[in-house]
C-alpha positions in Angstrom: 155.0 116.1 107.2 154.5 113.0 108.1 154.7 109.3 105.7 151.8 108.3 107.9 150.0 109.6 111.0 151.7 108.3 114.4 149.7 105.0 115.7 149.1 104.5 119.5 151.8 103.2 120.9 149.9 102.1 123.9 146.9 100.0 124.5 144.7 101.1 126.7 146.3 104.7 127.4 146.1 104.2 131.0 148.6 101.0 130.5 151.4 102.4 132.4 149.3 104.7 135.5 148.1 101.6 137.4 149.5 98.2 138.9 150.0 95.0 137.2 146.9 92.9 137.9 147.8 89.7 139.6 146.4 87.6 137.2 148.1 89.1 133.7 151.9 89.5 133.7 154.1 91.3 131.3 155.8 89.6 128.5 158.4 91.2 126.0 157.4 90.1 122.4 160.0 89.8 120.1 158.4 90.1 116.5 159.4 88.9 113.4 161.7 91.4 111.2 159.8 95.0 110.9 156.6 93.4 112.1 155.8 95.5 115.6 153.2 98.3 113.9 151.5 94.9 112.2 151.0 93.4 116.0 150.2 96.6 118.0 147.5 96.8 115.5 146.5 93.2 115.8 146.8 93.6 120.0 144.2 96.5 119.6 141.7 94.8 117.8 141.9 92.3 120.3 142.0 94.4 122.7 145.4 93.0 124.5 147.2 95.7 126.4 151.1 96.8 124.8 153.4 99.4 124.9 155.5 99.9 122.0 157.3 103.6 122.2 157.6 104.9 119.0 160.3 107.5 118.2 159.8 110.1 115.2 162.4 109.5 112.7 162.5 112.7 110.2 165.0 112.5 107.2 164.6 114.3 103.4 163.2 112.7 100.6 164.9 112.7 97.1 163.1 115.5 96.3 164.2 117.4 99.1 160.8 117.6 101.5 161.3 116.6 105.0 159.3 113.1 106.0 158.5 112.0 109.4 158.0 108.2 110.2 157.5 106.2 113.2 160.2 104.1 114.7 159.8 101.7 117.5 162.7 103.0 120.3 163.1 99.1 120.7 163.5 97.0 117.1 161.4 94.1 117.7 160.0 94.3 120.7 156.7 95.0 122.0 155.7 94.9 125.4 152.7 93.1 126.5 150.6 92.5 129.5 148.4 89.2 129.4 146.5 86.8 131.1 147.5 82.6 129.4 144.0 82.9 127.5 145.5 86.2 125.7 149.1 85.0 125.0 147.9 82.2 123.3 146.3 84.6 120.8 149.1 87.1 120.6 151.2 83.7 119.6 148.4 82.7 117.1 148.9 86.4 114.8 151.9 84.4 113.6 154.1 87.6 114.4 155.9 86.7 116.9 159.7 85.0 116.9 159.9 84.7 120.9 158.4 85.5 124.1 160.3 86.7 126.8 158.7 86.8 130.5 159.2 89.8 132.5 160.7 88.4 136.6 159.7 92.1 137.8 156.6 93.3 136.4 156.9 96.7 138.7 160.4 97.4 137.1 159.4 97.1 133.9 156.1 99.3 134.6 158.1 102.1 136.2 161.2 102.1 133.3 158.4 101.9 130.6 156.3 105.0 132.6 159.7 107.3 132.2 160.5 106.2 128.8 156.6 107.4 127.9 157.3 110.4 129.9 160.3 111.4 128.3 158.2 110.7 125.2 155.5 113.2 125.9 157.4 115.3 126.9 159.0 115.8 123.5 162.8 115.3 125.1 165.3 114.7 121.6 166.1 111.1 122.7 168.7 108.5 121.5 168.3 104.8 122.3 171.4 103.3 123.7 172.3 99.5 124.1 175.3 100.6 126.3 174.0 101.0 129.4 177.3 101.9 132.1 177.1 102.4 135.9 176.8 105.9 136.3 175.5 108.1 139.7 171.9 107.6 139.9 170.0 110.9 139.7 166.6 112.2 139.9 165.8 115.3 137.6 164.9 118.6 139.6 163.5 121.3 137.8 162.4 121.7 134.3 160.2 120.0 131.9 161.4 116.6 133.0 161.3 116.9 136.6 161.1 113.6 138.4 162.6 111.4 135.8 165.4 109.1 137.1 168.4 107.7 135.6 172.2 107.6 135.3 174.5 110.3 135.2 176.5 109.3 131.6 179.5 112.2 130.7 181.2 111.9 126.6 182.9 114.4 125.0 182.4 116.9 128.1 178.4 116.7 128.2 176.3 115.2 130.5 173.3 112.9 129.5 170.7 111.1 131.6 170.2 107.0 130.8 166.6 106.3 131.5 167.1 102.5 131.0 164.8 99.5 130.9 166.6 97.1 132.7 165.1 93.7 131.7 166.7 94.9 127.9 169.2 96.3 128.6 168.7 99.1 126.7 167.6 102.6 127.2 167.5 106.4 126.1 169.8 109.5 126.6 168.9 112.9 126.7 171.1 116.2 127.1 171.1 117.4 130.7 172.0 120.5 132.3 174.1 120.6 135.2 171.7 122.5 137.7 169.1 119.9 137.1 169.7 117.2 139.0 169.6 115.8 142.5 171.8 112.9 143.5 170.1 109.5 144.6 172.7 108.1 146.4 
């Protein structure tokens, strides 16, 4: 059961299914400590587009029932698309440490899409900060067909890296060998 019900991670849902606007241009937010729910909650009421993926995080409580909480995949970060007029008021919630502007906007938007896709798509991911050259693949058959990453192999398993390349971070997920179709 969960602490608390799941927020939106996205403002509006359709964030990630259309082009950047040539007037707004994605920023990556870094909040102050533990502070991303606080501003995704703030952006919504003011009705500034975000993406924040939030991973579920179960564990037992001390008296042994199983919790679910929200985590953001990325501690600190929130992504945000925004016109000068709105960063000025994401800067003015007073929960933000540093802005970071995105060079390629249609990278971002694409490695955010696959991150949300591997989200809804209820793939058991683990965020990774090691992100290795590996054979770039595109995912064949199955429930995540058309997702592209990296091949990554430890200890004898194979694992796809979705990554977001402006962080330099990503997720993995288990693959299966007849899955995939090589890039290259």
């Amino acid at each position: 059961m969960p602490i608390l019900a799941c927020e939106p991670d996205v403002y509006p849902d359709d964030l990630l299914s259309h082009e950047v606007e040539t007037e707004s241009r994605w920023l990556a937010i870094y909040t102050r400590s533990r502070q991303e729910k606080e501003l995704m909650r703030r952006l919504r009421s003011l009705r500034i587009s975000f993406y924040c993926p939030l991973l579920p995080n179960r564990f037992r409580s001390a008296a042994g029932r199983v919790r679910t909480s929200y985590l953001p995949m990325f501690g600190n970060y929130v992504f945000v698309r925004c016109n000068a007029e709105e960063r000025y008021q994401v800067l003015q919630t007073n929960l933000v440490s540093q802005t970071l502007e995105v060079g390629d906007g249609v990278e971002l938007t694409r490695d955010l899409r696959q991150i949300q896709q591997l989200l809804q798509r209820g793939a058991p991911l683990q965020v990774t900060n090691r992100l290795q050259a590996g054979t770039q693949v595109r995912i064949k058959h199955g429930s995540l067909s058309g997702i592209e990453g990296s091949i990554l192999k430890h200890q004898g398993e194979s694992y796809l890296v979705v990554a977001v390349t402006f962080l330099q971070q990503g997720a993995i997920v288990k693959l299966h060998d007849g899955d995939v179709e090589s890039l290259c």
